[in-house]
N, C-alpha and C positions, 0 to 999 in steps of 0.2 A: 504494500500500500504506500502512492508517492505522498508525501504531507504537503509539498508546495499547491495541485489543485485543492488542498482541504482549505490550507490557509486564504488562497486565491476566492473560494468560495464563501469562506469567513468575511472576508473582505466586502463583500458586497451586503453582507446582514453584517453590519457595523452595530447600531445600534440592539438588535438583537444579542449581539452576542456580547455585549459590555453589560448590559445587565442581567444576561447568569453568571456572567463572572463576577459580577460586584454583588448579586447576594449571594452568592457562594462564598467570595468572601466574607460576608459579613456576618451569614449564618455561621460559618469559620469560626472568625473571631468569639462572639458570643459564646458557642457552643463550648468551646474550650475553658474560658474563664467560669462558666456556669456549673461544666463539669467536674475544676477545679475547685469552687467553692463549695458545687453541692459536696465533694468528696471532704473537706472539711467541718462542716456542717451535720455530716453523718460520724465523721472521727469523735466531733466535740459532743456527739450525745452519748458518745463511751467513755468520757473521759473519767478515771477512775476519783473517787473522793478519800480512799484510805481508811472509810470507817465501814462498818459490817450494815451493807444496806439492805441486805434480806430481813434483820430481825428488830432493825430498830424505825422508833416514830417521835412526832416532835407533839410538843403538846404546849397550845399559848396560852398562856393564861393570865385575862387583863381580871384587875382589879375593880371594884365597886369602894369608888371613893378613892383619897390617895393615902393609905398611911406613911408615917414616922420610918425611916431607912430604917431602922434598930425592930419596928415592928412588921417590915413589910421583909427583912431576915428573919426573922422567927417564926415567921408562915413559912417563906421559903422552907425552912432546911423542915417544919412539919410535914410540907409539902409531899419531900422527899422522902422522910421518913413512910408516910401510906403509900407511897408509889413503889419505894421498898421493898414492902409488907404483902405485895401481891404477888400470887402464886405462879402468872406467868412469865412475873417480869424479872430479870439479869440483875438489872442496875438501872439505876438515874442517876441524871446529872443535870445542873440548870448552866444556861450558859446565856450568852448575849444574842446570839446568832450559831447556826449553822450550817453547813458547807450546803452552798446551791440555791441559798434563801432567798439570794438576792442583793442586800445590801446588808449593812451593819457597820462595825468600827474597824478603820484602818490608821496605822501609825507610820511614820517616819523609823526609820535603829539606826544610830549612829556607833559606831566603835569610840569615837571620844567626844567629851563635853561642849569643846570649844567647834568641833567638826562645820564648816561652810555648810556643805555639800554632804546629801543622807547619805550614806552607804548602799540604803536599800528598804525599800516598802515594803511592808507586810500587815497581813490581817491580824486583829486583836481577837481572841479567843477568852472569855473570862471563864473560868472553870473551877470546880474544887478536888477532892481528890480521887474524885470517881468518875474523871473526866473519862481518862484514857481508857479503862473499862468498860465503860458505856459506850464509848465510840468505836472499842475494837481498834484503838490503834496501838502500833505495835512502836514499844520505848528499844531505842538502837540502840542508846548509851547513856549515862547518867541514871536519874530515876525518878520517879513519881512526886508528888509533893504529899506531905504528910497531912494531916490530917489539923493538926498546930498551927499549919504556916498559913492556911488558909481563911481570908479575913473578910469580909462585906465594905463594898463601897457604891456610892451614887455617883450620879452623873455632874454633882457640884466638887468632887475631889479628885485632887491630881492625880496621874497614872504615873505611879512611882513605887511599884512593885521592888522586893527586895529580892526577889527571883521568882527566875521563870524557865521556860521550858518553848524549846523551837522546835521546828523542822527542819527535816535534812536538806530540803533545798535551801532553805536563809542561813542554816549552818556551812555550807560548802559556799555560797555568796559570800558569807563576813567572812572567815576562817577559810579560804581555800587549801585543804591538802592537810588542817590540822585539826585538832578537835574541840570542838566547842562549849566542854563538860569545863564548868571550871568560868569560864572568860567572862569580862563585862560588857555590857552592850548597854546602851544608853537611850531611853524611849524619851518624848517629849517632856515625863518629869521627873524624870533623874535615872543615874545607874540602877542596873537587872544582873544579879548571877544565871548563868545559864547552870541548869542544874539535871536540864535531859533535854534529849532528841527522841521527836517522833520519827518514824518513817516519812511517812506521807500525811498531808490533814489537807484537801482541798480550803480554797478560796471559799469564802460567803460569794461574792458577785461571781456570774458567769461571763459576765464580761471582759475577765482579766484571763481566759483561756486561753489565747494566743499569746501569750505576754510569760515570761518568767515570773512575774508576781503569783500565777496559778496556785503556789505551793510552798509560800513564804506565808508562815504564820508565826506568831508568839501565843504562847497560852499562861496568861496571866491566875496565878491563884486567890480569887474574889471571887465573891458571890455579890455580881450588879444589881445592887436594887435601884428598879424603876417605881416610877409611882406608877405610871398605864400599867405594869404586868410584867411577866419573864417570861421564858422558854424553859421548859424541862423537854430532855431529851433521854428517852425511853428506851432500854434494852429489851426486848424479849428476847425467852428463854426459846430455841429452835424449836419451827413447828408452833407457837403459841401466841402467833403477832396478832392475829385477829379478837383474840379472847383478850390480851393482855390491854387492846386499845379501848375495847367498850368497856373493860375493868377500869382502868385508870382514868376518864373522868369521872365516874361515880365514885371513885376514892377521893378524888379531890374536893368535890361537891360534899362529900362528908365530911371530910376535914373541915371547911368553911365554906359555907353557900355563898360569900358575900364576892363573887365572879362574876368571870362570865368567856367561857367555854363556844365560840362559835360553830355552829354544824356547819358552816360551810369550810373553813382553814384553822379551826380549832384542836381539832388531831387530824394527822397527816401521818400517813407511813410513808417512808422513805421514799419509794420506788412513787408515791403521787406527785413528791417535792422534787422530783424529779422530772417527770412527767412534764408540769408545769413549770420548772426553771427553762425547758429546752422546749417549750411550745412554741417561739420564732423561729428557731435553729431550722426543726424539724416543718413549719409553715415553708421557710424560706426554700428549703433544700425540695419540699412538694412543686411552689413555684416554680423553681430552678428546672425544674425536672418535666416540669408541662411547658414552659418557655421553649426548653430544647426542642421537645416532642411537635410543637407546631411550627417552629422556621424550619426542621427538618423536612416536616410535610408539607410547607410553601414549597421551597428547594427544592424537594422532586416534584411535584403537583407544575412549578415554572417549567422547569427541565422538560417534562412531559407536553404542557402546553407551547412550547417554543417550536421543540421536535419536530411535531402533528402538525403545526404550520408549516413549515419547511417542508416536509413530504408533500403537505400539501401541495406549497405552491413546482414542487420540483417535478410532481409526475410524470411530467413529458420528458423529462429532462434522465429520470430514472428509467424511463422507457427505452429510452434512446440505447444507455448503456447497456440495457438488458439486451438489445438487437443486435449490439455489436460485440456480444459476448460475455459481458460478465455476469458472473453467477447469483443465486441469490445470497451466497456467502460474503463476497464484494460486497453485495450493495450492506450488508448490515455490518460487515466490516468500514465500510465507509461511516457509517452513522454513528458506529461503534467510535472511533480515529478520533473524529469531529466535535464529537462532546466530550472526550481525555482531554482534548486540546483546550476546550474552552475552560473546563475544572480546572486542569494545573494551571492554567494562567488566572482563575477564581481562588484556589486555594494557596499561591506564591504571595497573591495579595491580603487573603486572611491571615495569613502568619505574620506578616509584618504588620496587622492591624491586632491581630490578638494578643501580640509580644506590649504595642504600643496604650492596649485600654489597660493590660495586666501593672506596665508601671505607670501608671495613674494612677489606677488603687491603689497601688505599692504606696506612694508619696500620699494621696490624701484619706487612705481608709487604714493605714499599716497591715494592708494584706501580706501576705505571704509573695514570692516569685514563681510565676506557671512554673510546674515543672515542664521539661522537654519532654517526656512520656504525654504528657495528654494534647502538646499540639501534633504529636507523632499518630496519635489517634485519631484526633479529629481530623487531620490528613486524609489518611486512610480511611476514616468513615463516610467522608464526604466525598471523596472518589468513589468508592463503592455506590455509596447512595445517586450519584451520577449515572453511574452506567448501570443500573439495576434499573433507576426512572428511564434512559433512555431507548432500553430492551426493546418495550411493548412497542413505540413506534420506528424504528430501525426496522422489527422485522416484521410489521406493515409495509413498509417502503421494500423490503425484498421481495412482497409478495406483489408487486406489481408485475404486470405481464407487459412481455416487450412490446404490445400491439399498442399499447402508448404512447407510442412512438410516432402513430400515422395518427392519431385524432388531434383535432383543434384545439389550442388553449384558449 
């Protein structure tokens, strides 16, 4: 097959053939950064959080009226104590926030006093000393906080813990290559002995998934009293999640009716808090995913209708060929040639358009860089998708009989 008549033929459908190449490229482009992010987007709702999410639930509970910080701790820890006391539950523990919530408290750690510039950001955790058991995470080095060290404070007193407890990512960020058990680190109100590392403790906000901050946390030994209410966060005992959730607020309720327990985000098991932290992720990555599904099916649906024009108007012109010998293979080899041609000149230009929208994102959304794997695909998908649309009418155009040849246009 010569390509100088295909191109020569090209030539005269100028305008036809610049715009399947130019949605081809464009379907390109798109296509690639969509399937880049949906692929992120599906990552970030596995992202793991470090605590045992099968068996645990959170439980809010706002207050009726505001007490005294001294009295709104000694419900707390009664709190705790009936939640305790119930036969399917592990452990509790009250905290400020926890991982996937949403938002909550984040601090500045500096390595010293006078420090310009933070070292490094990380999540506040306030816990006491049934943190790390209720959450299932697992201490690398150091150890737990006792039972002693752990104090009550409100949101009018400074954050000036006399120690505390990280994770292994903010420990290899402050200390790279040494260990953390022992050192000072400095929060916004004064020096922290680091006295254990967790493994893993995700972020409160899912927003900082992309970001190294994902897994920089401090876990402060306090019990925060708010006046609105706390969070206790609930172990059940394997196998007993559903029993231990309807148990524990009628524990609470008895302890003191003077709450208030919402039926709609007032107990949450893990896997709901989940659910609904990545209800965009997973919207977005659906969008993404119908986005593709319909410029693919323009893309071929034009391809197809461009084609069936051109056959059309070429009839005579295919007739001709067929009288002077070529087969019906030729002619759907010709059709075949002709739309390769026009793709690889659609999809040369999507790749320099797909490289050019990805850093734009790059600079104003801190995306990530396409990898070379998914514009290697979408390459190849949209060629493919080319010559599979251009089948049905190619060999229509083979089926033309040479008598074509002698009738009028």
């Amino acid at each position: 097959m010569q390509i100088k008549p295909i191109l020569s033929a090209l030539r005269q459908h100028k305008a036809g053939t610049f715009l399947i190449a130019a949605q081809i490229a464009l379907t390109l482009a798109i296509v690639c950064n969509a399937l880049f992010i949906i692929q992120q987007r599906v990552a970030h709702l596995s992202e793991p959080t470090g605590i045992d999410e099968p068996n645990i639930f959170v439980i809010k509970s706002e207050w009726v009226g505001a007490p005294a910080p001294d009295q709104a701790d000694a419900q707390m820890r009664a709190d705790l104590q009936a939640l305790r006391q119930l036969p399917g539950v592990q452990d509790a523990t009250p905290s400020n926030s926890y991982p996937l919530r949403g938002d909550g408290w984040d601090d500045a750690v500096r390595l010293k006093p006078d420090q310009a510039q933070d070292s490094s950001g990380s999540t506040i955790y306030f816990a006491d000393e049934h943190f790390i058991d209720t959450l299932g995470l697992k201490l690398i080095a150091g150890r737990n906080f006792r039972a002693e060290e752990v104090g009550h404070m409100d949101m009018r007193y400074k954050l000036a813990p006399p120690l505390v407890m990280i994770t292994k990512a903010l420990a290899e960020k402050l200390f790279p290559g040494d260990t953390a058990v022992g050192k000072t680190i400095y929060l916004i109100g004064g020096p922290a002995t680091v006295v254990g590392v967790v493994e893993m403790l995700q972020a409160q906000s899912v927003e900082h998934w992309a970001s190294d901050f994902a897994y920089r946390a401090v876990i402060i030994p306090e019990r925060l009293n708010v006046s609105l209410g706390t969070f206790y966060i609930v172990r059940a005992r394997p196998g007993q999640l559903d029993a231990a959730m309807q148990a524990a607020a009628k524990a609470l309720f008895a302890q003191n009716p003077r709450r208030v327990i919402n039926d709609d985000d007032g107990v949450l098991s893990f896997s709901e808090v989940r659910s609904r932290a990545y209800e965009r992720d997973r919207g977005m990555a659906i969008l993404m995913g119908v986005i593709c599904v319909v410029l693919l099916a323009i893309t071929a649906a034009g391809i197809v209708g461009l084609t069936s024009f051109w056959v059309g108007q070429r009839r005579k012109q295919i007739g001709v060929r067929r009288a002077l010998g070529a087969t019906q293979l030729d002619v759907l080899r010709y059709f075949m040639t002709e739309n390769l041609l026009i793709s690889c000149g659609g999809v040369l230009m999507g790749a320099v358009l797909a490289i050019a929208i990805n850093l734009w994102m790059v600079t104003r959304f801190e995306m990530h860089r396409l990898s070379l794997m998914y514009l290697i695909v979408g390459v190849v998908l949209l060629l493919l998708l080319g010559q599979g649309a251009v089948l049905a009418p190619a060999l229509r155009a083979s089926r033309v009989p040479p008598v074509e040849a002698t009738r009028s246009v």
